[in-house]
C-alpha positions in Angstrom: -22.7 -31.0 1.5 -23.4 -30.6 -2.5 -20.8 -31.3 -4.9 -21.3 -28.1 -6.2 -21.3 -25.8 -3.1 -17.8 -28.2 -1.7 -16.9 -27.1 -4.9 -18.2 -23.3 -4.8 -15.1 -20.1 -5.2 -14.8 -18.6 -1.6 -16.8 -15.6 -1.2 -14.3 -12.4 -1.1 -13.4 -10.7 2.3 -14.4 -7.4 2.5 -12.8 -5.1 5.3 -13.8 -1.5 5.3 -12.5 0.9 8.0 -11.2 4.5 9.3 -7.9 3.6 10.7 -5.2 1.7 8.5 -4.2 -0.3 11.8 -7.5 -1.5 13.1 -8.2 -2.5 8.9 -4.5 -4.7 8.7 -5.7 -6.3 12.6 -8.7 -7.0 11.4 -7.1 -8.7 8.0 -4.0 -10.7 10.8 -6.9 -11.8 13.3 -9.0 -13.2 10.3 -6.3 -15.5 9.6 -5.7 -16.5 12.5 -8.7 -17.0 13.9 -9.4 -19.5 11.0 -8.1 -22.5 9.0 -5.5 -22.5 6.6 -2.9 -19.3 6.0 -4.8 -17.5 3.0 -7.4 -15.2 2.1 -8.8 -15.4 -1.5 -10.2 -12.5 -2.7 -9.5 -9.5 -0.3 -10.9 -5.8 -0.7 -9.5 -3.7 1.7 -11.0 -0.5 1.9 -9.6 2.6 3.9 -11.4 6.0 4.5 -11.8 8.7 7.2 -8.6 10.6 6.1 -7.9 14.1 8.0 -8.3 17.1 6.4 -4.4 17.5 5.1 -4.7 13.2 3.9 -3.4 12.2 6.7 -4.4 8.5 7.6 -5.1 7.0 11.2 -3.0 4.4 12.5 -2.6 2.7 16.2 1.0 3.4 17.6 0.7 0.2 19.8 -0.1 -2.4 16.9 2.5 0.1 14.4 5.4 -0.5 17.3 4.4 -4.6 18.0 4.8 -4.8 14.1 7.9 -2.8 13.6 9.6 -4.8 16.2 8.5 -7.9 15.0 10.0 -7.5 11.9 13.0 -6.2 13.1 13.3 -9.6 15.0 12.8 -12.1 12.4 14.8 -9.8 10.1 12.5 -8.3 7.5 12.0 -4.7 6.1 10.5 -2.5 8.7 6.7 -0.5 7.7 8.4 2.7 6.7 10.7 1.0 4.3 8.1 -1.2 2.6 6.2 2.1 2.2 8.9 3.6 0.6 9.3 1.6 -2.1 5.7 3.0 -3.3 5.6 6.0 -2.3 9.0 8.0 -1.7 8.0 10.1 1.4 11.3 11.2 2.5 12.4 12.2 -1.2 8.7 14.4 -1.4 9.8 16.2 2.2 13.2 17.1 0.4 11.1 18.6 -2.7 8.7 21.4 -0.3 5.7 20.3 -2.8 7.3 20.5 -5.8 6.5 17.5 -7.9 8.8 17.8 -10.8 11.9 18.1 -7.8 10.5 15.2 -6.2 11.0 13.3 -9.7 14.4 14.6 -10.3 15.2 13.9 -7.0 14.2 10.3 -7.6 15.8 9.2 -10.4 19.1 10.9 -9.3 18.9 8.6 -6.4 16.9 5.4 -7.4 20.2 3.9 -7.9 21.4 4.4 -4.1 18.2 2.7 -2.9 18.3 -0.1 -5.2 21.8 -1.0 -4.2 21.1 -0.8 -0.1 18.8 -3.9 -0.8 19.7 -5.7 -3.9 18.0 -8.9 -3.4 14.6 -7.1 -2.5 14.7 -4.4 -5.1 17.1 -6.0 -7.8 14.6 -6.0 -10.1 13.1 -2.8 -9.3 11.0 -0.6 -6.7 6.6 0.0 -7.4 7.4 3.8 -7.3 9.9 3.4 -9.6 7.6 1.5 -11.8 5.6 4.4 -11.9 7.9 6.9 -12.9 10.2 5.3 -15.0 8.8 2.6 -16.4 11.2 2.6 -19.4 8.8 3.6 -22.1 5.7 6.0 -22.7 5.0 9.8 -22.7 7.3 12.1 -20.4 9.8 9.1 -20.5 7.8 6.7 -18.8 6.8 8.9 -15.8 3.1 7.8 -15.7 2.6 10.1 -12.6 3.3 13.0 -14.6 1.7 12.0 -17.8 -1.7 11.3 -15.3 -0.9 14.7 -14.0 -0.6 17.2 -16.2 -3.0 15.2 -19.0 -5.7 16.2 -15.7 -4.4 19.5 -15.5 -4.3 20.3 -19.0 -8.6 20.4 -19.6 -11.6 19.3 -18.3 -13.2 15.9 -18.5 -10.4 13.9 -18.8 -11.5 10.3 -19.6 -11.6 8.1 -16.6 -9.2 5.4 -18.0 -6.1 7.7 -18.7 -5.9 8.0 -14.7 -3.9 4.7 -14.2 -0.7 3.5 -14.1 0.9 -0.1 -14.4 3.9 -1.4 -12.3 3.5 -5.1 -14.1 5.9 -5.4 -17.5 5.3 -8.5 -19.4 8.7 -8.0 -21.5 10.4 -8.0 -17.6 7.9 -10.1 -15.2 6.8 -12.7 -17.7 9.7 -15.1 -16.8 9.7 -18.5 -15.4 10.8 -18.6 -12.2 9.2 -20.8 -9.5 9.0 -17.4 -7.2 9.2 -14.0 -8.0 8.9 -11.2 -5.3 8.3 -8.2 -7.6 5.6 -7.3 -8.7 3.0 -8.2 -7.1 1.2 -4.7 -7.4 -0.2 -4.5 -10.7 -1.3 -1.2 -10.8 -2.9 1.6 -9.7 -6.0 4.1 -10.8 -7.6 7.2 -9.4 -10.9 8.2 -9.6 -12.8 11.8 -9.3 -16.0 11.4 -7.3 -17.9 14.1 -5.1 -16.5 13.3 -2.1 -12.6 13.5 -3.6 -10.1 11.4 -5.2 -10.6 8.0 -4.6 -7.6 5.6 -5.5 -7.4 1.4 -6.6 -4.8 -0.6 -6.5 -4.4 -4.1 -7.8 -2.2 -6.9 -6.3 -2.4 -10.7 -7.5 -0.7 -12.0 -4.4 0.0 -10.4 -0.9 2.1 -11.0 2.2 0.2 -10.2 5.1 3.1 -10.5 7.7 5.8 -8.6 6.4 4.4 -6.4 3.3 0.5 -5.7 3.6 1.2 -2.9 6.5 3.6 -1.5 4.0 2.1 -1.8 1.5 -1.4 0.2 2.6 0.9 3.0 3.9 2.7 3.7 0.8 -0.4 3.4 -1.2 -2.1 6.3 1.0 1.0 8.2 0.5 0.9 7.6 -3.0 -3.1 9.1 -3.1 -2.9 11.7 -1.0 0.1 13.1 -3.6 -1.8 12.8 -6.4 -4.7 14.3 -4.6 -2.9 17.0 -3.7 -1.3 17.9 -6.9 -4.7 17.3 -8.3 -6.2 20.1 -5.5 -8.9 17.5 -3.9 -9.3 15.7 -0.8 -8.3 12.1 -0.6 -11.8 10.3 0.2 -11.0 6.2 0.0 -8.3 3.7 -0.6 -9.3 0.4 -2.0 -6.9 -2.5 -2.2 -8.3 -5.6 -3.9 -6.2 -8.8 -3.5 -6.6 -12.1 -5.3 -4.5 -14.3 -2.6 -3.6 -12.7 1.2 -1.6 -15.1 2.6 0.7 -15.3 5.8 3.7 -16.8 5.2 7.7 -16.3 7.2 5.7 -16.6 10.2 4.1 -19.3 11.7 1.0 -18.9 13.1 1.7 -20.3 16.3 4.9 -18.5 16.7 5.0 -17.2 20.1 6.8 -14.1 19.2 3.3 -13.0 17.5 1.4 -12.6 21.0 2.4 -9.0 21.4 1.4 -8.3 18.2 -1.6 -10.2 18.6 -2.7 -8.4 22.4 -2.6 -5.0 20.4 -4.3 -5.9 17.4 -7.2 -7.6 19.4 -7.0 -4.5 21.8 -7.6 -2.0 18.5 -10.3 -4.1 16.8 -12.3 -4.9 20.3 -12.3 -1.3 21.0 -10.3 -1.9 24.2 -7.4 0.8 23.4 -8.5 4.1 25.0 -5.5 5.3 26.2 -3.9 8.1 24.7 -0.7 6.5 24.4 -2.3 4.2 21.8 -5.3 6.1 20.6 -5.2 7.1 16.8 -2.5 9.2 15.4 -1.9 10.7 12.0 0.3 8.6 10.1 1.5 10.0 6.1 0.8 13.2 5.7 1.1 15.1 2.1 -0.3 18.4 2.0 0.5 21.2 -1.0 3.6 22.3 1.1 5.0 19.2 2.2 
């Protein structure tokens, strides 16, 4: 082999799919299937949404997860969700936006303090919405909103919004858990909203799941409040890696068995066919 192809940047992974499950197997079996623990780049693209944004999920390889993580002690799939997208806080607002920010910041407190050393230094949604500084006091959610609502042809570049803060993230610690979403942008096309998000690191294990589901929660609110469908989710990652787990770790086979199940095509019962995981609809 050539110095210069030994040499060469790995070619990005690109996994494009219908059902958020069979896309997050087919990110776990990649690793596992190959050498070393990392991806580097990811895009991760999710489409196929239901006509009310729901998104398609596998209840076998959701449950293997979820109890996984409950056994080696990490945040369940619904909790790391949450902390991008607040889905139980927008059920308690019955589709009213400005409620659900209210709601949020009168609470954001109580969350914070049920998981100190994960959210110590703050929660993506929370980023968001009150990010300290900026129009409509740093709710960047609103300020994308209503700046959409207000006229037609709004420049594409005002639809984004920033979770990283250099005057709080730029420190020097050897590891910092938050952020590693950087931001977030949506984008009016013909078929609907479609929504970016930008991460420089990911864990695969115990966050990626997570973090997809609270990211299609996230778009299918702003598509709603922006009165289009939700078309495509695209997740771009400069390192995926698997880490807290090792990847012989017996206690993965179950997880494994469902996730080669889903991607092989071999789950056709309708215990663990696809069911409709977030759904945000105008009356939520």
């Amino acid at each position: 082999m050539s110095k210069s192809k030994a040499s060469a940047a790995p070619e990005p992974i690109m996994i494009n799919d219908c059902n958020l499950s069979r896309a997050w197997s087919r990110l776990l079996l990649r690793v596992l299937n190959h050498a070393g623990t990392e991806v580097s780049p990811l895009v991760l693209s999710v489409t196929g949404f239901e006509e009310n944004r729901s998104v398609r999920e596998d209840s076998a390889v959701r449950q293997a997860l979820d109890q996984l993580l409950e056994h080696k002690g990490q945040l369940s799939v619904e909790d790391v969700a949450f902390t991008i997208f607040p889905q139980r806080v927008w059920e308690l607002s019955r589709g009213d936006r400005h409620r659900l920010f209210a709601l949020y910041r009168k609470t954001f407190p109580r969350w914070r303090a049920l998981n100190r050393r994960a959210n110590g230094r703050g929660m993506y949604f929370e980023r968001m919405v009150m990010y300290g500084r900026g129009p409509y006091d740093g709710n960047q959610l609103e300020w994308i909103l209503s700046q959409y609502g207000s006229r037609r042809n709004v420049r594409r570049s005002m639809l984004q919004a920033t979770t990283f803060d250099p005057g709080r993230d730029h420190v020097a610690s050897a590891q910092l858990g938050f952020p590693c979403l950087q931001q977030v942008s949506f984008g009016r096309t013909p078929a609907g909203l479609v929504a970016n998000a930008f991460y420089a690191t990911q864990q695969i294990f115990d966050k990626a799941y997570g973090n997809y589901l609270g990211l299609v929660r996230l778009s299918a609110f702003m598509a709603s409040e922006m009165h289009m469908r939700l078309a495509r989710l695209n997740v771009m990652v400069g390192i995926a890696k698997l880490e807290r787990i090792p990847k012989n770790d017996p206690a993965l086979k179950p997880l494994v068995d469902a996730a080669e199940a889903l991607v092989c095509g071999a789950a056709a019962a309708p215990s663990r066919s696809d069911r409709p995981g977030a759904t945000v609809g105008a009356a939520s």
